[in-house]
N, C-alpha and C positions, 0 to 999 in steps of 0.2 A: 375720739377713737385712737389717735395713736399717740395718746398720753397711759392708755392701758397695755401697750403691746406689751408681748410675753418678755421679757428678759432671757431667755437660755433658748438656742437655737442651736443646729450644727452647722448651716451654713447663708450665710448673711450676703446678698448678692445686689451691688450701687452699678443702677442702670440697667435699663430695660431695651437695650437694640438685641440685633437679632444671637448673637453669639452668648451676652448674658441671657434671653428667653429660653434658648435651644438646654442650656445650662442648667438652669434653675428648676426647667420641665424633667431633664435629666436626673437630675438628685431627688429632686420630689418621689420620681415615679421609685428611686431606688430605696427610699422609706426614709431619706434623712426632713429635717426639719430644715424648711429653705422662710427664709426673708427675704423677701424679694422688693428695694428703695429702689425711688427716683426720683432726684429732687423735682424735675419737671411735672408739668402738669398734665402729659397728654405720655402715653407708651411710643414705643419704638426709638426713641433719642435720633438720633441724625439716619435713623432706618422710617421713621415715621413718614405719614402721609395726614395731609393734610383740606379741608375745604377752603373755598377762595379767602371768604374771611379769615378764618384759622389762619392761610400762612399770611397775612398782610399782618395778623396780631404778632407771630412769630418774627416777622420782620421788625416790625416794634419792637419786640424783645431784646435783639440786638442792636438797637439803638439808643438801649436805655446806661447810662453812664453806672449804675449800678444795679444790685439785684433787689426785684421785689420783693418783698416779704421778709428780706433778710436780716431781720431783728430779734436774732435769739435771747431766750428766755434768761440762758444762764451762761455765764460764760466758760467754757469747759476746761480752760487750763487751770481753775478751782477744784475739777474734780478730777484728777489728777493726781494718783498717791507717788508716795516718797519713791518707791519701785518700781513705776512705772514711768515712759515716756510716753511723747503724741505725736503722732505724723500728719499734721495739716493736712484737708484734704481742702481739692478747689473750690473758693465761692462763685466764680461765673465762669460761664462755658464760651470758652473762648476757639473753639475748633471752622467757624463759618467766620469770612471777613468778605472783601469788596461787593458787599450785596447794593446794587443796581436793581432800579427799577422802570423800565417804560412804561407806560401807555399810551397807545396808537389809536384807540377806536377812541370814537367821538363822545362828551361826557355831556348831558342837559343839567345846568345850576340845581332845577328840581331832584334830580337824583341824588344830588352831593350829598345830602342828610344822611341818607337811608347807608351810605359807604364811611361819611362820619361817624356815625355812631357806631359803624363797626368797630372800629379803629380805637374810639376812646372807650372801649371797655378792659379792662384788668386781662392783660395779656397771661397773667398767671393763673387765670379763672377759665380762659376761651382761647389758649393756645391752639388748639385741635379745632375750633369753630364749636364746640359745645363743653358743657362741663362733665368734666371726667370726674369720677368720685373716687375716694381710695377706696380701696378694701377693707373688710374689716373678716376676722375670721367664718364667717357663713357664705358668705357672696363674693365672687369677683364682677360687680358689676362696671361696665363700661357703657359709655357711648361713644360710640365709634363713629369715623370720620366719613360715615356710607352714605348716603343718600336714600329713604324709603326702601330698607330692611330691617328685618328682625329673625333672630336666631334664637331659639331657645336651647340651652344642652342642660343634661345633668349626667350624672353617674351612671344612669342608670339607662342612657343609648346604648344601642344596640350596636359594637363594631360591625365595619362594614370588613367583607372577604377581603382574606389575606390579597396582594396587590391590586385593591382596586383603590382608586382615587376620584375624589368626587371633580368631572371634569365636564363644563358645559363646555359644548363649540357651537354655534350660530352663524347661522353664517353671518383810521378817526378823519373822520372828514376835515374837518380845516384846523381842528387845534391839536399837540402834539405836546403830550403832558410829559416831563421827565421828574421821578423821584429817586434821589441816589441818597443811599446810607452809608454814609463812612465812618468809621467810630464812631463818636455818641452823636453828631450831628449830622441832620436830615436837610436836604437844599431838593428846593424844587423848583425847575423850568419851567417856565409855561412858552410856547413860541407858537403865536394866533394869528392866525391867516385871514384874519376880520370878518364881519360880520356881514360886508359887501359880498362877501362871496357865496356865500348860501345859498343863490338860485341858482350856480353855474347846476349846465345838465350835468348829469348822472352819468359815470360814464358805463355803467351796465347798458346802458340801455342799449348797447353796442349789441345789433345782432348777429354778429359774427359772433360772440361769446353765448353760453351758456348765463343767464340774470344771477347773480348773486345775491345770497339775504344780507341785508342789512342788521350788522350786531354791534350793539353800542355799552359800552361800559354798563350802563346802570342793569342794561340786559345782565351780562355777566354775575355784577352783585347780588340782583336778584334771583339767579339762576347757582350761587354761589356754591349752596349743597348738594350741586350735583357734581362739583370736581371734587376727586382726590388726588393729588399732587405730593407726588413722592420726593422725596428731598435727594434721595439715591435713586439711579436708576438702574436698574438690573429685568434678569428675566431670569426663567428658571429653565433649565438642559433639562430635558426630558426623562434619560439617562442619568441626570448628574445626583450629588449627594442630598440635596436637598429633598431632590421628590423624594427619593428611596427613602430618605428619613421620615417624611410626611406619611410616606406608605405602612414602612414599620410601625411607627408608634401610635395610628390612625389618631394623627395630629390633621391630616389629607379631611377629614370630616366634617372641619370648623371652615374650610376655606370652599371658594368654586375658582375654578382657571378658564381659560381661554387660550385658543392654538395661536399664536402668531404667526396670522393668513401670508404675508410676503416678506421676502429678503429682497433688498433694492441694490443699487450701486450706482457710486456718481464718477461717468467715466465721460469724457470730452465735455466737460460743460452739460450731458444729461442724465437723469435720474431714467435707470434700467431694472427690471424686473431680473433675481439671478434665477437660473432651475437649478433646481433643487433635486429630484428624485430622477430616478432613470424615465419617470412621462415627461416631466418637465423638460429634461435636456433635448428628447427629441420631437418635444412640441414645438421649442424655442424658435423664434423666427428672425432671434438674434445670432443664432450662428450657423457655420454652412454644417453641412453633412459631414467635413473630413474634421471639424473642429468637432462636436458631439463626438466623433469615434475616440479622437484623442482625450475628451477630458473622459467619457466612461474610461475608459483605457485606465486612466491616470489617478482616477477614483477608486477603481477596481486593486490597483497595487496600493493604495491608503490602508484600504480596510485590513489587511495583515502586510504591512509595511514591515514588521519584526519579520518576519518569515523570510525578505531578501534584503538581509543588510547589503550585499555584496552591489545590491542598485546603490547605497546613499552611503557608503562606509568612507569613501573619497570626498565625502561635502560637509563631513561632519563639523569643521569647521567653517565654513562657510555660511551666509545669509539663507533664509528661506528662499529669496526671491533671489537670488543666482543660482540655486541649484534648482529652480522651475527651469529657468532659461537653458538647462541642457536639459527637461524635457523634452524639448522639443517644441513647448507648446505656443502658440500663439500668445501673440501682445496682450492679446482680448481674454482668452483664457486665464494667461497668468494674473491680471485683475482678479479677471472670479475666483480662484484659488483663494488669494494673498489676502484680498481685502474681504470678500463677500464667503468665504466656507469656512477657512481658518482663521478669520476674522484676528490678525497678526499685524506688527510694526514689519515692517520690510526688513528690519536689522535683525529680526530673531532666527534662531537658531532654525537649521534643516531640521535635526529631531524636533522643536519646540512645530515648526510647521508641520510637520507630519503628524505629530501627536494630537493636535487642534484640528486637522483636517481628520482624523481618525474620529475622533471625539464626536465632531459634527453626522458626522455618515452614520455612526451607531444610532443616535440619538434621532434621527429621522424614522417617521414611521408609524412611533408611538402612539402618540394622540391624535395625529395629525401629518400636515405634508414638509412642514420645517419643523425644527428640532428644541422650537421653544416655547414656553407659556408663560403666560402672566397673570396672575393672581384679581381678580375681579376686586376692587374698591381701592388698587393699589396695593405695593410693594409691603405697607405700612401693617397691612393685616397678618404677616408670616410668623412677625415677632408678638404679636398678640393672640395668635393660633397657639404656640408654645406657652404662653403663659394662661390661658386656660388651663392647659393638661397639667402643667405645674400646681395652678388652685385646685383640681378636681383629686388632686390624692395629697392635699393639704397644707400649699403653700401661703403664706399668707401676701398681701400687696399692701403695698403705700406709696400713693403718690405725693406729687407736691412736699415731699419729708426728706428734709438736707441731713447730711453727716457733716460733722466739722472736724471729726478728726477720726485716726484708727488709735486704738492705746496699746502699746508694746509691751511686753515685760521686758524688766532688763538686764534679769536673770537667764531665762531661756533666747530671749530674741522674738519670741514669735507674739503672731499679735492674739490678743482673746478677747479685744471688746470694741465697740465704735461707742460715739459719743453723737446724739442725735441734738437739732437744735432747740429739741423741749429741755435737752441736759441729762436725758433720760441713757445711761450706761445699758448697753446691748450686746450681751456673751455670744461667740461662737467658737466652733472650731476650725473653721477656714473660713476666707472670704474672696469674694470675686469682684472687683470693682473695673469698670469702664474707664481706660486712658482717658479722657476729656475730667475725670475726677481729681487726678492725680495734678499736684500740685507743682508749680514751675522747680522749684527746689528738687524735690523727687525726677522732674521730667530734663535736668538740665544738660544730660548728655545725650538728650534724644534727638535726633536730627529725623523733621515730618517730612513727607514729601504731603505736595496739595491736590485737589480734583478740581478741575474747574468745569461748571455745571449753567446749564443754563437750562430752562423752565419757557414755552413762548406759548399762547392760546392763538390758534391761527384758524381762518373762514373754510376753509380748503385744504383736500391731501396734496402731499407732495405728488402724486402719481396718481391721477385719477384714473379711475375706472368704472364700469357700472355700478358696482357697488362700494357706497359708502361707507361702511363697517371692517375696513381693514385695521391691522393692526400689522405694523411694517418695522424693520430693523434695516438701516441705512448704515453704511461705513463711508466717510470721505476722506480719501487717501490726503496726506500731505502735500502740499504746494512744495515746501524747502524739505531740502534731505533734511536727515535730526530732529523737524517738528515730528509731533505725536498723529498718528488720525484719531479724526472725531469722530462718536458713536449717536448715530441718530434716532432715537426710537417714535414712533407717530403711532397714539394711541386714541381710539375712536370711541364714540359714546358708548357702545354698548359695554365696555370696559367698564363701565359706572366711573369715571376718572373724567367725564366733561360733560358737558351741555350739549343738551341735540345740535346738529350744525354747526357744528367746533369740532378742532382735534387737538390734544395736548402732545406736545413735541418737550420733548429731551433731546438736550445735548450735553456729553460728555468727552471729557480727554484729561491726560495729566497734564499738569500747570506746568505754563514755565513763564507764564507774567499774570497778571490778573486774570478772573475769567472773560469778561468783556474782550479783552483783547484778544484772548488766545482761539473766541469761540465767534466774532461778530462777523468773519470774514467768510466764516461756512455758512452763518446765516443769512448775509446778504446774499450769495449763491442759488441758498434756496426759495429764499422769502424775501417778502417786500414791505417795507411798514403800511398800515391801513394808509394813512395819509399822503403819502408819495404817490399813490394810483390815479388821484387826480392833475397832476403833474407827468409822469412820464405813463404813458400808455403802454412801451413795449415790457411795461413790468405785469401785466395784467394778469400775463398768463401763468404767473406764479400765485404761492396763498399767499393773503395777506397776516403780518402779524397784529392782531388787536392788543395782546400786552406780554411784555418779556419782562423776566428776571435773571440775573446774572450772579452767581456769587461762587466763592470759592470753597472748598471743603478739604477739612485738614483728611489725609491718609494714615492709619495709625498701622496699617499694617507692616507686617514684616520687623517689626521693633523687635528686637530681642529682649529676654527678660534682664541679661546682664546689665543693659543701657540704663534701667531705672536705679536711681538711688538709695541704696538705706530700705528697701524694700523688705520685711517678714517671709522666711519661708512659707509660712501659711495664708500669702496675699498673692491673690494672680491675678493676672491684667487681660484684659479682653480689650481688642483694637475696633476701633469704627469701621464704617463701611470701607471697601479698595474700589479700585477704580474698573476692575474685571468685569465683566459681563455676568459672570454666574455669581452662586454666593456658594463656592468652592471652599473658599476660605474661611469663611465665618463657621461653618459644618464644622472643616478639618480642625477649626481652632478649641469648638466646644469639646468635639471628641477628644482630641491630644489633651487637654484641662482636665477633663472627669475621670480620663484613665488615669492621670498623677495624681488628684486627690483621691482618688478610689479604685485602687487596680483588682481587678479581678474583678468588678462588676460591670453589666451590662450596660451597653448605651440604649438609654431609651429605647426598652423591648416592648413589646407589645399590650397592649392593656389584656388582661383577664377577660376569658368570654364568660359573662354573666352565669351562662348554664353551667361554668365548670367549675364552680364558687360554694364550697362545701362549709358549712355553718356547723362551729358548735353546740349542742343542746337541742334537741328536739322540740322543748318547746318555745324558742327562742325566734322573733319573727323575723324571717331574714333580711338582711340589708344589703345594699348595693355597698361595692367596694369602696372604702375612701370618707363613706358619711361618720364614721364613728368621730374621727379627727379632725376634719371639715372636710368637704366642701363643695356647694353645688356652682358649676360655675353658670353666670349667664350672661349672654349678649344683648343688650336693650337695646332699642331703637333708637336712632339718631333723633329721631321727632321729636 
């Protein structure tokens, strides 16, 4: 298939995360001819999401000293004319480093197979945990990273009413495995507490506690397509640019969300419930009556905080969190602000706090009782929601299909063709390529900043309550002035993101050593390894972790386009995931891109309602929008 692809495009677009998707769907819809590569094998790039095995292949991935597959046919500095140059583009993606690996819950020899064989299959085949197919001009088919679902779309659905968005709400025992990845070489601990030990009692059986189910690794492998694990972790503002964009372009009809039921906060050593809404503050039975009066009070001056500069015009220099403390407010309060509504570094700005504290109070309401959602099979589905609508008014895809270079004229300067690794020359007139492409040459006055990220499967929520099905957003304030806080999100089965009786934990913050380091210390806090529980007892009453991953994620944002090298007027760069909460950025980035390659037209406006689709020729059988040039798109089942 993509030894035939078309030669003449108008716009060629390497990598598929969420800001090329957003992109690609946008030009599509505006009638240009989009290409839409990635040399990987599964969609979303470092936006993706993944099944248990998927990411243990993806972990493989990076630990392979070179790239798979990577034996082009032709070598393209041959086809290369006398007028033209080449701009290298990257062979391996080098954006993820200190990826760590534990495992806590207990492993039987008998199971090892069945995780082997995961393992040793062609990480370029089952990076995603199944095989992803490319596209070819009729079909965008995928298998997605879901667990027992199927979607069918074509052209020919019916939009749903102007703002509505499809939105469901619902309510190791003795041995202690370690796998660390560090460049190309894999070391693995094993540290075995013997085989004498096996009959010690159980310490559930402690009736002062709630019985705990027993989950052991092979469970997990087994149970494997029931996680999707996001590599970024985000949630979506209610309010913010994201939905609104999903709403406009009824992109909102490929995806289901969910409310995220709690916001927590870790204040003396415990994890607290915040209120949220005007029931919540004065349900709370964490603070008095004169504390409620003052934070409504203080919420109330948030929501049109522009309307009395003359309160914050004297602090505008100053921290958010010194200009709380002439609120007035309480120690206790100013936590809730700081950490848990404007969800802020304590050094930011009084405007940057009030703007976040604004932001939060709008966005309540919505869907629900907090201000945020989260997309059902994972984060990984938002940029594959967009490249649908991209295939359905004619985009075409290819996966697993590298670029090796851009070709310049060197007359004009600008570029007008890529060179694929068939050898096969591909015309456009702009193009969009994903910084992780972009070649150390090109990249060398770029200074990244990192995300350090951790991933952990734990038996138990942070904050139990009657019901098991929360879906909760933690902040834990820094220990030393200058560290970062870390962002905790606790995602529950019904999220389709884990196994019944598990919950998948993120943790997030910006790097300033490894992630292991920067993030192990919030995690002992919270959580305890499976295996320590039979050693110390006062750890009981924490969850246990069955297996953690640790690794670091380059931040491409904020790079200006000066910084790259030698770059084509006609080549624009799109940044990885940031380390923010919303995907604010990735929105603003595709919009500001399509207004400069295309001013004056729309950002992905609304699809055509079917009935209002006027056909030439009477006796000509009518067609739904889009089929003439391709494309129907469809979502197969993961099965």
């Amino acid at each position: 298939m993509a030894d035939g692809l078309p030669t003449e495009f108008d716009v060629v677009i390497i990598g598929t995360g969420l800001p090329e998707s957003i992109l690609a769907a946008a030009c599509s819809r505006s009638g240009q001819r989009v290409l839409h590569i990635d040399s990987r094998s599964y969609y979303g790039g470092n936006w993706a999401s993944f099944t248990f095995s998927g990411l243990l292949s993806w972990l493989k991935e990076y630990q392979q000293s070179s790239d798979i597959g990577d034996k082009s046919t032709t070598t393209w500095q041959d086809l290369i004319h006398e007028t033209e140059e080449a701009i290298a583009l990257h062979r391996k993606d080098e954006t993820i480093q200190h990826t760590e690996v534990f495992c806590f819950a207990s492993q039987d020899m008998d199971d090892n197979i069945e995780e082997i064989d995961g393992l040793q299959k062609n990480p370029s085949l089952v990076a995603s945990g199944t095989l992803t197919k490319p596209l070819d001009s009729a079909y965008l088919s995928e298998e997605t990273h879901s667990y027992g679902t199927s979607y069918g779309m074509s052209v020919k659905d019916t939009p749903k009413t102007d703002g509505e968005i499809l939105l469901e709400v619902t309510g190791i025992e003795e041995t202690q495995v370690k796998e660390k990845y560090c460049g190309d070489k894999t070391c693995i601990h094993t540290i075995a507490g013997g085989d004498e030990d096996e009959n010690k009692p159980i310490v559930e059986d402690n009736t002062d506690r709630p019985k705990r189910n027993r989950i052991t690794y092979s469970q997990i492998v087994k149970e494997g397509r029931k996680f999707n694990i996001d590599l970024v972790s985000k949630l979506l503002y209610s309010q913010g640019l994201l939905i609104d964009l999903l709403i406009k372009s009824n992109v909102s009809r490929y995806a289901e969300f969910k409310n995220v039921t709690r916001i927590l906060t870790f204040r003396e050593g415990k994890v607290e419930q915040v209120p949220c809404s005007r029931a919540d503050v004065f349900n709370s039975k964490e603070l008095t009556m004169v504390e409620k009066r003052m934070l409504m009070k203080f919420l109330t001056f948030c929501l049109d905080y522009e309307q009395h500069p003359d309160e914050y015009q004297d602090f505008i220099q100053c921290s958010f969190s010194e200009y709380l403390k002439t609120k007035k407010l309480t120690p206790n309060l100013q936590h809730f602000v700081l950490h848990s509504i404007a969800m802020t570094e304590s050094s930011c700005t009084t405007i940057d706090g009030l703007r976040a504290t604004k932001n939060f109070l709008q966005c309540l309401g919505r869907f629900g009782n907090t201000p945020f959602l989260f997309p059902l099979y994972g984060q990984g589905e938002i940029p594959q929601c967009f490249c649908r609508m991209c295939a359905v008014f004619g985009g075409i895809y290819c996966l697993r299909h590298k670029v090796q270079c851009l070709v310049i004229d060197k007359e004009s300067g600008r570029c007008k063709a890529i060179i694929d690794h068939f050898g096969q020359r591909i015309n456009a007139k702009c193009f969009i390529v994903e910084d992780s492409y972009l070649s150390e040459e090109t990249c060398s006055n770029v200074q990244y900043k990192q995300i350090s990220r951790a991933v952990l499967i734990t038996d138990q929520s942070v904050l139990k309550t009657d019901s098991d099905q929360q879906i909760s957003i933690l902040i834990v304030p820094p220990v030393e002035p200058g560290k970062c806080a870390v962002r905790v999100t606790e995602l529950c089965s019904s999220t389709m993101t884990c196994m019944k009786d598990t919950y998948l934990i993120h943790l997030t913050c910006s790097s300033s050593k490894t992630a292991r380091e920067d993030l192990e210390s919030v995690v002992n806090k919270l959580f305890t390894p499976y295996a320590e529980t039979e050693i110390d007892k006062e750890e009981l009453t924490k969850p246990r972790v069955l297996w953690a991953l640790y690794f670091n994620m380059r931040d491409s944002s904020g790079i200006s386009r000066s910084s790259y090298s030698g770059l084509p007027s006609n080549v624009y760069v799109c940044s990885g995931p940031d380390c923010g909460l919303g995907n604010e950025h990735a929105v603003k980035q595709a919009e500001t891109l399509f207004q400069e390659i295309f001013p004056g037209e729309e950002f992905c406006p609304p699809p055509p309602n079917p009935e209002d689709i006027v056909f030439d020729g009477d006796d000509k059988q009518p067609e739904a929008p889009g089929t003439n040039n391709i494309i129907m798109a469809k979502l197969e089942s993961a099965e």
